[in-house]
C-alpha positions, 0 to 999 in steps of 0.5 A, a space after each residue: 081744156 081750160 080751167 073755168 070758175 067755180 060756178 060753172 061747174 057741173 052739179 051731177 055728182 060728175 068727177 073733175 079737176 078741181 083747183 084749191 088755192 093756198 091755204 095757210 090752213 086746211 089739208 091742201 096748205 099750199 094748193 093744188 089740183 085733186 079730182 072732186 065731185 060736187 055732193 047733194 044731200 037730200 036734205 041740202 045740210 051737207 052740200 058741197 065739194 068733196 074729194 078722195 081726201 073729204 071736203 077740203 073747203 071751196 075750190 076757185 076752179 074746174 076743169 073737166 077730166 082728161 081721156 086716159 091716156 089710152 083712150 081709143 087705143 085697141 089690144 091690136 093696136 098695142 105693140 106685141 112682146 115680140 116687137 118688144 124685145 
């Protein structure tokens, strides 16, 4: 995966990496990566990108969400406390 402008993101309320650089004012004064979707409101007066913390202004870039860590893995394919201990 790799980081993609802002402008191609997706617009369907999907979540994803977003990519705020530093910004001597805001929440994310020194950047960083937050999950976010994009929001549209019916009446297109409150449009944008938000995030768990709210909207914190305009990300530069997007990626898309990673697996999880234990995508495809089973409960038989994970190890028994027995072979734990």
């Amino acid at each position: 995966m790799k980081w993609q402008p802002i402008a191609t993101a997706p617009r369907d309320e999907a979540s994803v990496l977003l990519f705020y650089p530093a910004n001597p004012v805001g929440d994310l004064s020194m950047g960083g990566i937050i999950e976010g979707w994009y929001f549209s409101s019916p009446k297109e007066i409150d449009d944008g990108w938000e995030t768990i913390i709210g909207s914190i202004g305009e990300p530069t870039h997007w990626m898309p969400l990673p697996d999880p860590p234990l995508a495809g893995v089973t409960i038989s394919d994970r190890p028994s406390d027995e072979t734990m201990r």
